[in-house]
PLY file of the C-alpha trace (Angstrom):
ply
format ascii 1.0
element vertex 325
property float x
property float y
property float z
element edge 324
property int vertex1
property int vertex2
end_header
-17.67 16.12 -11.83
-15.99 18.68 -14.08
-13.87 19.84 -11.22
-12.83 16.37 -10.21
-9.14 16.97 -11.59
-8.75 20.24 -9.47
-10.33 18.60 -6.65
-7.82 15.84 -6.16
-5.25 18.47 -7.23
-6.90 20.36 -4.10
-6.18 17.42 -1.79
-2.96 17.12 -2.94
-1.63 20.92 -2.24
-3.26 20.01 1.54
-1.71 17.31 2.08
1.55 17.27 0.36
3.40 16.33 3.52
1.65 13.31 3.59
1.28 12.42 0.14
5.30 13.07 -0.81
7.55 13.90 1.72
6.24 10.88 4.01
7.52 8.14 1.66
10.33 10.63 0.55
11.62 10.26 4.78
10.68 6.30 4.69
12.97 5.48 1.87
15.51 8.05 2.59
15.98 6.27 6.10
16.13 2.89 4.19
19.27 4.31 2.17
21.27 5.86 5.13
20.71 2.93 6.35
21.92 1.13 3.60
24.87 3.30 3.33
25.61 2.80 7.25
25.85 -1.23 6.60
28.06 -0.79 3.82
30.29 1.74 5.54
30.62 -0.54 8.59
30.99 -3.61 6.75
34.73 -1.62 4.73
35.74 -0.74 8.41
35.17 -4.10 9.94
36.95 -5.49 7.14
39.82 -2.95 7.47
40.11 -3.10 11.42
40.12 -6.98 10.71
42.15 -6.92 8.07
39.84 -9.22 5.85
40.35 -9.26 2.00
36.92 -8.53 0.84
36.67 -9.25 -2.71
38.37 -11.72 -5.95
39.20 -11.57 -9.54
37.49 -11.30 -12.24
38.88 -13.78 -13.92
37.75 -16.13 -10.74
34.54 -14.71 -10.95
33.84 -15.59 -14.28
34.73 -19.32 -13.81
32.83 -20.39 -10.52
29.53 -18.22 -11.29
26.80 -20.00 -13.06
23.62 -18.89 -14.60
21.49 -19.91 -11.95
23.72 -18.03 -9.56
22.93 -14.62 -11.53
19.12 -15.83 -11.93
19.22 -15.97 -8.17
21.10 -12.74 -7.64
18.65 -11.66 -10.10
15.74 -12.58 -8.11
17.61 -11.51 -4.84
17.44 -7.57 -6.41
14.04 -8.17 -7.46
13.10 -8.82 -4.30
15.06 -5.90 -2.98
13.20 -3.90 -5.09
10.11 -5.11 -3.56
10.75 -4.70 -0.15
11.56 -1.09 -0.37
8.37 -0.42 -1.90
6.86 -2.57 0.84
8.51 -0.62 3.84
7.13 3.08 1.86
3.89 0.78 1.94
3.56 1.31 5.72
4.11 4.79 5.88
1.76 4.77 2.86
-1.18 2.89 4.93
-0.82 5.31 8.27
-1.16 8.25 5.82
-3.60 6.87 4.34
-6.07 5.87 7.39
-5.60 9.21 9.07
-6.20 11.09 6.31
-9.56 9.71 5.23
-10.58 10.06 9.16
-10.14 13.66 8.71
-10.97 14.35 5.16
-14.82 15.17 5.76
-14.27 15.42 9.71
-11.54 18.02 9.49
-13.43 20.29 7.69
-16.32 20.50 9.94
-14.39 20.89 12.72
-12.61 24.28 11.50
-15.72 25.30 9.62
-13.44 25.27 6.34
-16.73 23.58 4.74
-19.23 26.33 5.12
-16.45 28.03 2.52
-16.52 24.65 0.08
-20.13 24.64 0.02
-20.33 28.21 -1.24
-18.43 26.93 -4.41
-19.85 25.04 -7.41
-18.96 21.81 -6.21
-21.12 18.92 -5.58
-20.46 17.01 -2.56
-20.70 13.73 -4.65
-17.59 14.92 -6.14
-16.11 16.54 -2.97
-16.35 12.37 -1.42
-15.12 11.54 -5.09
-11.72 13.61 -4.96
-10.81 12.38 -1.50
-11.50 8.74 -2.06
-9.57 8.90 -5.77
-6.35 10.73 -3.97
-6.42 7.54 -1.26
-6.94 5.06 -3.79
-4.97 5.75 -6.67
-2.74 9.21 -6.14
-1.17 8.42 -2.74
-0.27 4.57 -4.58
0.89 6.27 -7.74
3.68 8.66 -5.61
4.65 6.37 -3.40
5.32 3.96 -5.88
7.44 6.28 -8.09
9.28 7.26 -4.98
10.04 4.09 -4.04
11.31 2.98 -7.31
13.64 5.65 -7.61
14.70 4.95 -3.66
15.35 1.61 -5.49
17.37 2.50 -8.38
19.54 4.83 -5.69
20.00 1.51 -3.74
21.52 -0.43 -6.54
23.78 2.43 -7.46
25.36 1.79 -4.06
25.12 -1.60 -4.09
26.60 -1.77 -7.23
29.36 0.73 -6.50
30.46 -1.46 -3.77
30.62 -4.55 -4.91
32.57 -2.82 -7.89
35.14 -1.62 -5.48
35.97 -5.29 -4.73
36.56 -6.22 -8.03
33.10 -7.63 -8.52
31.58 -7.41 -11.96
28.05 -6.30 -10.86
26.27 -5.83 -14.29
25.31 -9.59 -15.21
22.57 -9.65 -11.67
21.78 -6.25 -12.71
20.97 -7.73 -16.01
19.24 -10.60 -14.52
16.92 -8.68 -12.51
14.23 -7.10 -13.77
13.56 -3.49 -12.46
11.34 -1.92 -15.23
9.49 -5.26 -15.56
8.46 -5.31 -11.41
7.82 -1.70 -11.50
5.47 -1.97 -15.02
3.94 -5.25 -12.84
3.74 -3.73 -9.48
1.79 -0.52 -10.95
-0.65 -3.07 -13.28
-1.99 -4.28 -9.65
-3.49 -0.42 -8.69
-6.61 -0.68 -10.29
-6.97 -4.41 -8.22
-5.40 -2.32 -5.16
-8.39 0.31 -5.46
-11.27 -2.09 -6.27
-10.41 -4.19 -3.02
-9.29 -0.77 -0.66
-12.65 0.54 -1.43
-14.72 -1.17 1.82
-11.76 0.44 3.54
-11.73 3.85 1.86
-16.03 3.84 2.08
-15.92 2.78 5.90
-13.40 5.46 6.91
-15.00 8.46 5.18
-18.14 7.19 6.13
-17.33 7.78 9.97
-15.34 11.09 9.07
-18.40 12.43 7.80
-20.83 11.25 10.58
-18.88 11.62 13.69
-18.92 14.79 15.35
-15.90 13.88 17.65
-13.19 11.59 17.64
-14.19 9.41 14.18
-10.89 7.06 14.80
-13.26 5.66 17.38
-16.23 5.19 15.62
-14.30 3.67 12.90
-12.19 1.27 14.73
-14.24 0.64 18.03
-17.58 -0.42 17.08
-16.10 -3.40 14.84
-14.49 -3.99 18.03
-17.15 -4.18 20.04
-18.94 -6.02 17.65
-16.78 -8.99 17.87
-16.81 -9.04 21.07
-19.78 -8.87 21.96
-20.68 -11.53 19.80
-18.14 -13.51 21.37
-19.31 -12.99 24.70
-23.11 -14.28 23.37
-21.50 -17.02 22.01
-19.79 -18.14 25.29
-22.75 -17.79 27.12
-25.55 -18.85 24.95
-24.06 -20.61 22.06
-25.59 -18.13 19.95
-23.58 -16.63 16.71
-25.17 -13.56 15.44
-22.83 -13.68 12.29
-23.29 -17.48 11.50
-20.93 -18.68 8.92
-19.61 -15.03 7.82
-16.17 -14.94 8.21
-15.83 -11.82 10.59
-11.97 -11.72 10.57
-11.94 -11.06 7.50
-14.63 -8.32 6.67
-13.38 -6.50 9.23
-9.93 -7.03 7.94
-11.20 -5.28 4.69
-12.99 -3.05 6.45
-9.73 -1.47 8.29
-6.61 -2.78 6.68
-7.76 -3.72 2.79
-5.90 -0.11 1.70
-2.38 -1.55 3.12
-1.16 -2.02 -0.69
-1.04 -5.87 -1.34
-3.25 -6.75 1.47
-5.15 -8.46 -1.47
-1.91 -11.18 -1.34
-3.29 -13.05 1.26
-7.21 -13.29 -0.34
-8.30 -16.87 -1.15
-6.53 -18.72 -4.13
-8.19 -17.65 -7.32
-8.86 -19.39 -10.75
-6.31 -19.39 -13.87
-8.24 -21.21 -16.78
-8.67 -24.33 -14.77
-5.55 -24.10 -12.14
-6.62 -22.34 -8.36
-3.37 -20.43 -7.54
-2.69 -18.67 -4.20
-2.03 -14.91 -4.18
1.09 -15.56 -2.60
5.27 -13.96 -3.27
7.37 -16.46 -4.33
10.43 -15.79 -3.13
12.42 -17.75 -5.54
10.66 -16.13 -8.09
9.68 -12.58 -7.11
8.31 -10.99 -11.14
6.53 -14.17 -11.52
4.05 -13.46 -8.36
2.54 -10.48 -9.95
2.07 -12.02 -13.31
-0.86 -10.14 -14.62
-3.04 -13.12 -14.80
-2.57 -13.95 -11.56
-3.45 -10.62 -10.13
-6.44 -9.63 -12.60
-8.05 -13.25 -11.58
-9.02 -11.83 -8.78
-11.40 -9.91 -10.60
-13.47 -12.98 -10.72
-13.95 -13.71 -6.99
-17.30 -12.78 -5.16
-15.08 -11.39 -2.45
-13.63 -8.62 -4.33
-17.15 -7.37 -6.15
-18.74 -7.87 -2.49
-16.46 -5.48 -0.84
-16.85 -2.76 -4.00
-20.62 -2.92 -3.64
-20.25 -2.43 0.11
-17.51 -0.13 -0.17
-19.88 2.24 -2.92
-22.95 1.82 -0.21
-20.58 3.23 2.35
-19.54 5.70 0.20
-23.10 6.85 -1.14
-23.50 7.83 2.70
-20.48 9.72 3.43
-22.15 12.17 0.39
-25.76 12.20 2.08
-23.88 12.90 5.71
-21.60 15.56 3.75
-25.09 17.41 2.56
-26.68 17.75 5.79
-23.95 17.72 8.44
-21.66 20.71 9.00
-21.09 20.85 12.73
-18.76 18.83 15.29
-19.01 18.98 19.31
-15.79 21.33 19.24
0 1
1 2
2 3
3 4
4 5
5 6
6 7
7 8
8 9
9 10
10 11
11 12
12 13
13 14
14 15
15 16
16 17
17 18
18 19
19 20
20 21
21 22
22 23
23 24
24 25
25 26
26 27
27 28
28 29
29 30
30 31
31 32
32 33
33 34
34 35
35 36
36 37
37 38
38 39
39 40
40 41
41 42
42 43
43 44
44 45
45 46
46 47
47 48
48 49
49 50
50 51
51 52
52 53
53 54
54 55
55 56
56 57
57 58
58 59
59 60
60 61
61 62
62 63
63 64
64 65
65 66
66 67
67 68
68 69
69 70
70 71
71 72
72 73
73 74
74 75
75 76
76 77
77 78
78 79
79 80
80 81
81 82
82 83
83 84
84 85
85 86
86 87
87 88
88 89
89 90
90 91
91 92
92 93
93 94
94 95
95 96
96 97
97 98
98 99
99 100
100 101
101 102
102 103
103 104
104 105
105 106
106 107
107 108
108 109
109 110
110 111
111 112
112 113
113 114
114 115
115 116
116 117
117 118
118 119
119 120
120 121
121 122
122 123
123 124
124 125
125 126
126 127
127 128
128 129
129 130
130 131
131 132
132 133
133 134
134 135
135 136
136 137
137 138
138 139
139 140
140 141
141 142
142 143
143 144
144 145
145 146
146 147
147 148
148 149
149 150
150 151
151 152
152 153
153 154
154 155
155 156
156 157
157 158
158 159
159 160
160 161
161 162
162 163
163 164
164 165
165 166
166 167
167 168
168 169
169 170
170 171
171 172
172 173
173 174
174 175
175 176
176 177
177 178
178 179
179 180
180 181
181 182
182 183
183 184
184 185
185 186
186 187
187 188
188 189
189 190
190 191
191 192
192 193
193 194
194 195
195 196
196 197
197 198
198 199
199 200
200 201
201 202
202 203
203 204
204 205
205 206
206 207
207 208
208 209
209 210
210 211
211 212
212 213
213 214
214 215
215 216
216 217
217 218
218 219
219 220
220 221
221 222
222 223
223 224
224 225
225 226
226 227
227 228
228 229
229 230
230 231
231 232
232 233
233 234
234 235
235 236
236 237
237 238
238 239
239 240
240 241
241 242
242 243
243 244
244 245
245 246
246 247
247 248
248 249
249 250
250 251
251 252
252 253
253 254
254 255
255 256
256 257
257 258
258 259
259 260
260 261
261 262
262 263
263 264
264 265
265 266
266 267
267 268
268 269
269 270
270 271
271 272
272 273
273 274
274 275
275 276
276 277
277 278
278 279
279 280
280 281
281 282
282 283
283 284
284 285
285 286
286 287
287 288
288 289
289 290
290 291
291 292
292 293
293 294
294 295
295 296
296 297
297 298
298 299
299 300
300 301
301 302
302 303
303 304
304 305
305 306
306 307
307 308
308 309
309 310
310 311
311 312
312 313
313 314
314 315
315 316
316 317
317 318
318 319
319 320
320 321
321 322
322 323
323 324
């Protein structure tokens, strides 16, 4: 495991494109979008000849703190969607890469050179599932906070422009805060993506063609073919397990957050929902909130499947090297 570090470096310098520049596009769009609204918003306003804008002074009188606490929360929430439209870029990347992390290099022969090297494939399965559950997060949460900070420059500027004192719902907002509380839930992010990150490179290193069929079609069939017994017979071969929902963390669990919409957990004695509150965006990721799902069955279930799963993506990565191409 002493070449873990240059391992997920490794996977990095691969897949860059991925990794950086695919959240770098997503939030880029979101600005130029951003920028577009704004623009057509002045010439609206200047074809219409609408006064956009009031004094200071006017400003001052008729705002009242729970209007900033609410504009507050507005750029909180702001914040958070940005990082939540980079999340979708961030859960395609993520899926297709650990498909063709152990499947890829198989198919081009690329591991017959790997396996010459000094490298365990224990730590080979390591790198690849560390770079899906924590480096791809870590990047495209940076990126997306400083796609965030670009946003309220312009937002800012422009309501500046209009005579529009923007600093006291800058002030009541609390960037640093979400960010510090948005990158606390990672290690609950990876514990519950793991059945995810286990199942994928699970089929990447057993299929010999096409794994994003393996992966995603036999759960289907699964379902309904248990479906189809039930309707005829009456006959459930799951029982009582929720099936929705394994499979749910079997293919979606490393969509960051997916964890929001897990059963309520315990605070001392008070069950609370894993849910945003919009009216009060920071206080949804209060720490213990998020780390009480720690205590749940479901979570420690899923890492104990997830660590079966991937315990035989390393035996498959020992003793398969070939595809059918």
């Amino acid at each position: 495991m002493n070449h873990l570090p240059l391992l997920i470096k490794r996977e990095y310098w691969e897949h860059r494109g991925g990794f950086l520049w695919t959240p770098v596009w997503i939030v880029t769009a979101v600005l130029v979008i951003t920028a577009m609204g704004i623009i057509s918003a002045e010439v609206f306003a200047t074809k219409a000849q609408v006064h956009i804008g009031f004094s200071l002074d006017e400003l001052r009188g008729s705002i009242s703190a729970n209007d900033l606490a609410q504009a507050g929360n507005g750029l909180d929430l702001a914040q958070l969607s940005i990082a939540g439209i980079a999340s979708i870029g961030l859960f395609f990347v993520t899926f297709f890469y650990l498909l063709g992390a152990l499947y890829d290099d198989r198919r081009d022969r690329s591991v017959l050179f790997w396996k010459s090297l000094p490298v365990s494939d224990a730590a080979t399965v390591a790198s690849k599932a560390l770079a899906a559950l924590l480096l791809m997060p870590v990047i495209m949460l940076a990126v997306a906070t400083l796609a965030y900070l670009v946003f309220l420059v312009l937002v800012c500027g422009w309501a500046a422009l209009h005579g529009v004192n923007p600093l006291p719902a800058v002030m009541a907002s609390h960037p640093l805060g979400l960010f510090l509380r948005l990158a606390a839930t990672l290690p609950v992010q990876a514990l519950w993506a793991l059945p995810a990150v286990g199942w994928l490179l699970f089929w990447s290193a057993f299929a010999r063609s096409k794994p994003f069929l393996w992966a995603v079609l036999i759960p289907a069939v699964a379902v309904a073919a248990n479906r189809w017994l039930r309707m005829i017979s009456g006959v459930d071969l799951f029982g009582d397990l929720n099936v929705g929902a394994i499979l749910g963390r079997l293919l979606f669990s490393i969509f960051p957050g997916s964890w929001l919409g897990a059963d309520g957990v315990f605070v001392g004695a008070t069950r609370i929902s894993l849910s945003i509150n919009d009216d009060h965006v920071v206080g949804s990721f209060d720490p213990s909130r998020i780390y009480g799902l720690l205590a749940t069955s479901n979570l420690w279930i899923g890492v104990i499947g997830g660590l079966v799963l991937l315990a035989g993506a390393v035996w498959l990565r020992g003793r398969r090297i070939e595809t059918s191409v």
